[in-house]
C-alpha positions in Angstrom: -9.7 -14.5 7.4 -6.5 -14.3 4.9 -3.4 -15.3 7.1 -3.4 -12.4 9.7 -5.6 -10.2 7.9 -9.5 -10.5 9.1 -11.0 -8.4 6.2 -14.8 -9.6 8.0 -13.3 -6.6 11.0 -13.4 -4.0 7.7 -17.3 -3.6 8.2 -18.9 -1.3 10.3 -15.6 0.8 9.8 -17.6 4.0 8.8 -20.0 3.9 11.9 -17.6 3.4 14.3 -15.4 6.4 16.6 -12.0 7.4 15.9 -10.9 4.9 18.5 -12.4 2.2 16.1 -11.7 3.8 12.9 -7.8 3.6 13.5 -8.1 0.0 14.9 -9.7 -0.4 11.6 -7.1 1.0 9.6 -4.3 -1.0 12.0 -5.3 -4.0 9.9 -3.6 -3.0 6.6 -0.3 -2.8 8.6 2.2 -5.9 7.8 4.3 -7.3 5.0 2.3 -7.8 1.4 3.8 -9.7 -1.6 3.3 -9.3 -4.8 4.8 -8.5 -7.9 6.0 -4.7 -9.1 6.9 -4.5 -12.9 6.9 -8.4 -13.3 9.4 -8.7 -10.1 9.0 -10.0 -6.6 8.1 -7.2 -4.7 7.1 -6.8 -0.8 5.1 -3.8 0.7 5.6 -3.2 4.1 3.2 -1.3 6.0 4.5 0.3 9.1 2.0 2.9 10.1 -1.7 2.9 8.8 -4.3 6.3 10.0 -6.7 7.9 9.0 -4.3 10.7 8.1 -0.7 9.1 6.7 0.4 5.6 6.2 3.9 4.9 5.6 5.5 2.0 4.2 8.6 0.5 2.8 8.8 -1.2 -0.9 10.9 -3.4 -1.7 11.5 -4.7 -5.6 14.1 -7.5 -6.7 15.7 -5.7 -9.8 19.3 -6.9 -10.5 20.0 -5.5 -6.8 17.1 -5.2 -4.3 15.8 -1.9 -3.9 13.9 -0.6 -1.3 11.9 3.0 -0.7 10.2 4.5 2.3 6.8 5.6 1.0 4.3 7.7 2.9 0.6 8.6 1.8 -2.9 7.5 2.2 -5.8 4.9 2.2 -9.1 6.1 1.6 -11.7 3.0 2.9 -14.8 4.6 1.4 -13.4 4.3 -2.3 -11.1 1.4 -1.4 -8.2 3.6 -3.1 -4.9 4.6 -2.1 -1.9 6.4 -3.1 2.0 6.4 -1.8 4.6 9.1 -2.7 8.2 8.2 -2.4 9.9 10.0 0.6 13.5 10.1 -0.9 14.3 11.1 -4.1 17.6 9.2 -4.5 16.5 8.1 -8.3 15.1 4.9 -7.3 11.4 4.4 -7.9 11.1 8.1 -7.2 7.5 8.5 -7.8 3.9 8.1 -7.0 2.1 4.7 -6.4 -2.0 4.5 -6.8 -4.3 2.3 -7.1 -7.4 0.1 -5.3 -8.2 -2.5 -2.8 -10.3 -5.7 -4.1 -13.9 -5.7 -2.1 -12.7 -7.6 0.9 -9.1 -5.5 1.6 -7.0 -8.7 0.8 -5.3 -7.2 -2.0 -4.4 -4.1 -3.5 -3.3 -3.5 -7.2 -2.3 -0.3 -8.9 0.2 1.6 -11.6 3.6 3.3 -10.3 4.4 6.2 -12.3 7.6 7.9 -11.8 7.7 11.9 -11.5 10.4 12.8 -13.7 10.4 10.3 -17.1 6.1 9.6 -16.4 7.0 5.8 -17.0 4.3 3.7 -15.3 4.7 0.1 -14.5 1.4 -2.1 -12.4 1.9 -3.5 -9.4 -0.4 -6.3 -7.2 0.1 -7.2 -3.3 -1.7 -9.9 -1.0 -1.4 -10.1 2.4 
């Protein structure tokens, strides 16, 4: 167990029912910190389904900047992805990336739509 996060609860997750499934996927929701583009960052997952997860970002530029993010987790490949949900030309772009073997951390590349600069990211819960 990794503060709140009991990454042992991760297996079985494939055999289980939906009931179980979403439990499952209730584990990823909380605050991770980490670093995005060299910066103290936190990801803050609100909602985590099968279907959508959404989630806030938060990065400490000059100001602090924070994005609502919606997308997916995909347990099998240990992969996600995020899209911004506002494009107010902040971070506007799409976040992917994977989860380490045990779901304790998650590390990826942020790539924004309109210049294609990407920057890597890492998160720990």
């Amino acid at each position: 167990m990794l503060g709140n996060f009991d990454a042992s609860r991760i297996t079985g997750i494939f055999s289980g029912k939906g009931a179980i499934i979403q439990q499952q996927y209730t584990l990823f929701q909380g605050e991770w910190k980490g670093t995005f583009d060299g910066r103290d960052a936190v990801m803050q997952i609100s909602k985590a389904g099968k279907d959508v997860v959404e989630a806030t970002i938060s990065v400490q530029y000059q100001n602090l900047i924070t994005e609502n993010l919606t997308g997916s987790i995909n347990v099998d490949e240990k992969s996600f992805h995020f899209d911004d949900v506002h494009a107010n030309g902040n971070l506007d772009g799409e976040y992917n990336g994977k989860f380490n073997d045990d779901f304790t951390e998650f590390s990826g590349t942020y790539q924004n739509y309109t210049t294609k600069k990407q920057v890597d990211f890492i998160f720990v819960k």
